[in-house]
N, C-alpha and C positions, 0 to 999 in steps of 0.2 A: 534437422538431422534426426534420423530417426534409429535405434539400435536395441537387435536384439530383442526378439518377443519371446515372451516365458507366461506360464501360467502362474498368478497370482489372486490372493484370495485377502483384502485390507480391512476384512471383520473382527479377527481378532488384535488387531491394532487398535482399532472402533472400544473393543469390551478390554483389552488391558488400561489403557485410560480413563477410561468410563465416559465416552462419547454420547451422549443421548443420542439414540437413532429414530425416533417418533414423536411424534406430537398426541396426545391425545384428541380423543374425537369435541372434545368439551373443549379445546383450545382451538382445533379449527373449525366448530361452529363458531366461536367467539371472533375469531379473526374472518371468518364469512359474514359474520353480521354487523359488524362494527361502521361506524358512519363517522363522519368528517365531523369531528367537537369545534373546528374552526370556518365552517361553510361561511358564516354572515361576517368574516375577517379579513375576507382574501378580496385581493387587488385581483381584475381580470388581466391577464397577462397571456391570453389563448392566440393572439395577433402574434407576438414574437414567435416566429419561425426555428424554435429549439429544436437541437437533433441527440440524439445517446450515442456515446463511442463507446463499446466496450467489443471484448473477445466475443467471434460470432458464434452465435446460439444463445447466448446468455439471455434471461429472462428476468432478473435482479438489477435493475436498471436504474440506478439510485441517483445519476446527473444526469444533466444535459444544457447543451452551453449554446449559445450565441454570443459572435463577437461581429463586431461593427467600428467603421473609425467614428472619432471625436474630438473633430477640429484636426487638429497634428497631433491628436494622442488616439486611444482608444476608450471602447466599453466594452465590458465582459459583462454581460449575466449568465448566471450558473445559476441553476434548476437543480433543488437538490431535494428526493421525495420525503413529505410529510410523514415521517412514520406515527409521529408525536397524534398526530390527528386520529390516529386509529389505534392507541394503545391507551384507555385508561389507566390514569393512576389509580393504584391502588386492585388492579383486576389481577383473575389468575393469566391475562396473558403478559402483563406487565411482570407480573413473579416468575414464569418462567423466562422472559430474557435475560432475566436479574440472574437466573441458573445456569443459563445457557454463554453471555457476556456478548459472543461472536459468533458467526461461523465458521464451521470448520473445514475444509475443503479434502477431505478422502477424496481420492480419486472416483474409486466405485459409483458410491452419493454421500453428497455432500451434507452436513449436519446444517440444517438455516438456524441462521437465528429465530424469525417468524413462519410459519405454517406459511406454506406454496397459497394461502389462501389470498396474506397481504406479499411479500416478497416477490411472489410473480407474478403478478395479479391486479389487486387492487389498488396498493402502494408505489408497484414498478412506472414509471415511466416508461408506460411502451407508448409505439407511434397510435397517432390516429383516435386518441381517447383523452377525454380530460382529465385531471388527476391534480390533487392538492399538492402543492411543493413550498419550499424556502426558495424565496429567490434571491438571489448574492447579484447585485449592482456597482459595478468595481469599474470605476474612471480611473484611467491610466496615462500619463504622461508621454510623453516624445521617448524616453528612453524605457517605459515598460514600469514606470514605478508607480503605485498605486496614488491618488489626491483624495478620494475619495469614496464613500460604498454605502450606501443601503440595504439594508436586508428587512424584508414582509414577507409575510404569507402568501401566495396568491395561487389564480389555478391555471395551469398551463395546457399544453398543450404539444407532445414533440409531433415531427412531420416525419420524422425519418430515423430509425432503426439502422447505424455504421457499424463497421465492424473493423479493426485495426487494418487488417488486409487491403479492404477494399477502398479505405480511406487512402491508403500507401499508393497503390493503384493511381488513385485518381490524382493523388499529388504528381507524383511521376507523367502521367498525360496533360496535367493542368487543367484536372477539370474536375476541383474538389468543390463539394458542395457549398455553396455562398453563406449558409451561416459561417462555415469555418476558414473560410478563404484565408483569411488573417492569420491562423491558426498558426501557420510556419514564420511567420514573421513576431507576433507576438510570446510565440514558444523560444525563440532564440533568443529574445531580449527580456524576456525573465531567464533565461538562463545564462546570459550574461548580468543581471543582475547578484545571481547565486553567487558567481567567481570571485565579483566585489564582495559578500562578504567571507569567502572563503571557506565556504559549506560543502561539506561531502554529500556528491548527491551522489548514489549508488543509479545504474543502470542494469542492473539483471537483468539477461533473457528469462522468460519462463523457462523451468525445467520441469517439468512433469509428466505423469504417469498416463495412458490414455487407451483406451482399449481399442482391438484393435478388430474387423469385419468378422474374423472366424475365432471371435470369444476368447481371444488372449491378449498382454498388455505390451506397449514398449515405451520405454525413455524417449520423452521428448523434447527435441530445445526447438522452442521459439523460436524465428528471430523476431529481432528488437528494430523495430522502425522506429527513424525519426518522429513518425507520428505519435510514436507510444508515450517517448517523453517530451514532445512538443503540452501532448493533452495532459499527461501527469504534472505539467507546470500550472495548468489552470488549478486542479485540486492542490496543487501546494500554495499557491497567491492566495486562495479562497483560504486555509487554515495560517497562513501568515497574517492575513486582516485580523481574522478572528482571532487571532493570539494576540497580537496590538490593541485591538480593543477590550481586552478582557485585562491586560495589562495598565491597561490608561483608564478604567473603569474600576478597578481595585477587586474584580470580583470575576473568578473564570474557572475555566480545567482545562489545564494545558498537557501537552503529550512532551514530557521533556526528557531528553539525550545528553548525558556529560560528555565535553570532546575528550578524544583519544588520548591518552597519554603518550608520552613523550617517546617508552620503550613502545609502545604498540606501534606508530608511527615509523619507529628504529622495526620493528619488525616487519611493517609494509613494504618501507622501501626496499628489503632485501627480497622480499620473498616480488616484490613486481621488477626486482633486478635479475631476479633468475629465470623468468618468466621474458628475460631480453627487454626490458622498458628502463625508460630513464626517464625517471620522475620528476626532477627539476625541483624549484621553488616553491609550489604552491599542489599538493595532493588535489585540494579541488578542481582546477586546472588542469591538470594532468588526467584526473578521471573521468572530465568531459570528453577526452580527446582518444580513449579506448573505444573501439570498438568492440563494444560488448556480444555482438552476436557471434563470434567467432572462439573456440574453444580456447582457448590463451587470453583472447577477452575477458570470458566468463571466468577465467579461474584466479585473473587480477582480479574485478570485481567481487567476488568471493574472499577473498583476501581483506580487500576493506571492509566487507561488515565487522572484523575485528575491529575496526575503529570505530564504531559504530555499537558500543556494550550495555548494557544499562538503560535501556528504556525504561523509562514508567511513563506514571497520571501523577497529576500536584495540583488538588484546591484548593484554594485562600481565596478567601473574602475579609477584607479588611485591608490587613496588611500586604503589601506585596513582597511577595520573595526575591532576595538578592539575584541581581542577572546570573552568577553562577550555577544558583537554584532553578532556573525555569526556563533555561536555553534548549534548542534544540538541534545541536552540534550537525545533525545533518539539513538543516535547513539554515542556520545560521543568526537564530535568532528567536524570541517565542513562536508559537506553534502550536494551534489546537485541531484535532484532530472533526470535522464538520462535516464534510461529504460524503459517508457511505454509512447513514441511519439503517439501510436493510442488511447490512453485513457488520455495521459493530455497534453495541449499545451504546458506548459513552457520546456518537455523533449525538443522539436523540436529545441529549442534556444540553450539551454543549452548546446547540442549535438555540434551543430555549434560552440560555445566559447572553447569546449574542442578536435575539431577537429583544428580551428585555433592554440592552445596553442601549440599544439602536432607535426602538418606541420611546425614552425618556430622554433623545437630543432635540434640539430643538430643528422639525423638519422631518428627522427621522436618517438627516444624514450624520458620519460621522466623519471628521476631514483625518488623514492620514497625515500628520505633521510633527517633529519630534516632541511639538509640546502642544500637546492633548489636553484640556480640561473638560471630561466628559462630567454630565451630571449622572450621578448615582443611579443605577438602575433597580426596579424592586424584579428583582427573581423569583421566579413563583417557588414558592414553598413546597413543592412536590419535589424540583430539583436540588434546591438547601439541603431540606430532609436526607435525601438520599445520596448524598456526595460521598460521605466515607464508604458506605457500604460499596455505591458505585466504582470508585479509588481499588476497592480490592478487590472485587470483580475483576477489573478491567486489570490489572496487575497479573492474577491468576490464571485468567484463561488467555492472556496474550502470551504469558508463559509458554501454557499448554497446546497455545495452536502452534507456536514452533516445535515444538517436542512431537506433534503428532505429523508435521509435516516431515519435519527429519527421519522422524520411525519409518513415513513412507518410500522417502525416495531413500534410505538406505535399505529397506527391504528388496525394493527394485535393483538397486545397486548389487547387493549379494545374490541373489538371482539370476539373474542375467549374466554376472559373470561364473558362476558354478561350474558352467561345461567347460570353462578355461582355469581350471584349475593347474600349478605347475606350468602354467605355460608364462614366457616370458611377452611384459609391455614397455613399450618404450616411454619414458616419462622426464619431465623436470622438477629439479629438486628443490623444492622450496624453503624447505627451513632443517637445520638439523639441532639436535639435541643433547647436551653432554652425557646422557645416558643413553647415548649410541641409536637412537629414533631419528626418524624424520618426516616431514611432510614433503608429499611427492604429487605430483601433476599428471595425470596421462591424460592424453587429448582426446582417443579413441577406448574406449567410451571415456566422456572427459569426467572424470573422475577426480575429486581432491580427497587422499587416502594416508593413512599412517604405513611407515614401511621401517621393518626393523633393519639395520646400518644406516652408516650417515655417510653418504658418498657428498663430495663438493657440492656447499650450495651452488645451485646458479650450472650444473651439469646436466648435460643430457644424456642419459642413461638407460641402461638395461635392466628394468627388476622383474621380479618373480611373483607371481599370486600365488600368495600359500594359504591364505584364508577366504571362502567366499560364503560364510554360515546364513542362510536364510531365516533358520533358528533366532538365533543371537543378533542377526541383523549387523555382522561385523564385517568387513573389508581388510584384508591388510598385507603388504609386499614383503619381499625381501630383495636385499641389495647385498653380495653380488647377485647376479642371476645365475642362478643354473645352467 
């Protein structure tokens, strides 16, 4: 769906945050000449027929999976790029990611974490080229549950360059490419695995900003194919291992989420009640079975990120923190964050802790079983050292890429709607407020907006745009309408 083009300009969003928009010329010679510190480590693994899925065009190609059966169960390897191999510790390109944390995704161009030199380049996993990776070894049971996984270095090789679309396509004809044939079979039974533990998995469509052939931008929504979160199941199995073994090893960095309180959940269900759903028993349940690509989709899905507050990073070595400390409410359990080293820095570390855990088992396997007795791993000292610093990096700029991504699509939002000033939308009420507010719904542009009166929750009504500031970046209704 596409809505509404306007001239927009997301530089000064870029400079009120203080976005780094360059690399120096001294960081991308250094990311141009950088060489593999792991060459004489790596398993050849150029025979496995790996493919990358991501959004087509993308050039930051940071996975790539093979899946195969295994007996009555399965194997997944995930291919996930080496960035470790090309960043010294202690260099200035190591110091600026340490500044940088992530990247940041402007619409216009996008902030990388590493210079276009390693990121789309020499680090990405593109097709037809060798390239050093982590490869994640994941045996899977009859019902999709992990027995076991290795993880080495080794140097790969993808064959083919997907793209959600085309993969969707070829699902639909039944002629998706044989690494991933599996793909839809094993994506539903880790996602039936989810429901068992009662994990909010969010499905968002992409909403984004996109320019458009004659130099203007419009809103745009994705849709959300099954493929999208068939393959986001692999990158969550892949940081579910890695959080169990970093757990069962006493030593990790997990990405942990507190579940939703009690009133937040009291505020879900009203606000996906007036959205027309009935929730039932089980929230995780229920939000498999939205169809997120449709406007009322998106704006329940939107709704449970509220339950979803409080993200952070949590290190310990030693002692391990209480489950209530280092759960991950939307995965259902630990959870470290490992598969995208060219778009967030803590994967790089993280990688490092669950390749040490893995070299000090005996074999190199580590079995997935509730009771673990791994042998201690030694972590290299590069990642030790830098863990707190790391911890608030990764705290800060995770912050800040939502704040910059919010800035964007509500700039786009005021924008766009500016020439409908005074005019009436039709909308659902989602929440109201004893000081006479409410959160309101409109489909067309689908919008979730503040609207001053509090008409019936759970109403479909008529309000008014009385504010659409591109300035200020605000949106806001009123109820009655005009």
């Amino acid at each position: 769906m596409k809505l509404y083009a306007a001239q927009l300009d997301f530089r000064p969003i870029a400079h009120e945050f203080g976005i780094p928009e360059r690399f120096t010329e001294q960081l991308h010679h250094e990311a141009a000449t950088a060489v593999d510190r792991f060459a004489d480590q790596r398993r050849d693994d150029r025979a496995i027929p790996f493919v990358t899925i991501e959004p087509a065009g993308s050039m930051d190609l940071d996975q790539a999976v093979h899946l195969e059966r295994n007996g009555d169960g399965y194997r997944v390897r995930y291919a996930i790029a080496d960035v470790a191999a090309f960043v010294q510790p202690g260099s200035e390109l190591e110091a600026e990611t340490f500044r940088r944390g992530q990247t940041y995704y402007l619409p216009d161009e996008p902030t990388r974490l590493h210079p276009a030199e390693l990121s789309e380049n020499r680090a990405s996993l593109l097709p037809n080229v060798d390239r050093p990776a982590v490869v994640w070894d994941i045996v899977l049971d009859t019902e999709g549950s992990p027995v076991h996984t290795t993880v080495s270095r080794a140097l790969v090789r993808s064959v083919a360059r997907l793209d959600y679309d085309g993969v969707h396509a070829d699902y639909q004809a039944g002629t998706m490419h044989p690494s991933i044939a599996l793909l839809p079979e094993v994506g539903r039974l880790r996602q039936q695995s989810a429901l068992r533990r009662h994990a909010v998995n969010l499905r968002l469509p992409a909403q984004r900003v996109e320019a458009t052939s004659d130099g203007l931008w419009q809103l745009v929504l994705e849709p959300r194919h099954e493929v999208n979160d068939w393959n986001s199941e692999i990158s969550l199995l892949t940081g579910m291992v890695a959080g169990k073994m970093m757990v069962e090893a006493g030593v990790g960095l997990l990405r942990t989420l507190p579940p939703g309180s009690e009133a937040d959940q009291a505020s879900f269900v009203e606000a996906a009640g007036a959205l027309g759903y009935t929730v039932g028993d089980s929230i995780g349940e229920f939000l498999l079975s939205v169809d997120a690509s449709e406007p009322r989709g998106m704006a329940v899905m939107k709704e449970a990120q509220k339950l979803l507050r409080g993200a952070g990073y949590l290190w310990f070595d030693g002692e391990v923190p209480e489950e209530n400390q280092r759960i991950h409410a939307g995965i259902g359990g630990a959870y470290a964050h490992v598969t995208a080293p060219l778009r967030r820095l803590v994967d790089r570390f993280a990688t490092e802790i669950c390749l040490a855990i893995a070299a000090a088992q005996p074999g190199g396997t580590v079995p997935y079983r509730p009771e673990i007795n791994l042998v201690a791993p030694q972590v290299p000292d590069c990642v030790t050292s830098r863990s707190e610093q790391l911890v608030k990096t990764m705290n800060k700029t995770s912050s800040l890429n939502n704040q910059v991504a919010n800035a964007c699509l509500s700039l786009t939002e005021a924008v766009v709607l500016a020439p409908w000033l005074n005019q009436n939308f039709r909308a659902a009420v989602l929440h109201t407020k004893p000081s006479g507010q409410s959160d309101v719904f409109t489909p067309e542009p689908p919008i979730i907006a503040k609207c001053h009166g509090a008409p019936p929750v759970g109403a479909t009504t008529l309000i008014t745009l009385t504010e659409a500031d591109p300035v200020s970046r605000n949106v806001r209704f009123s109820w009655p309408a005009d």
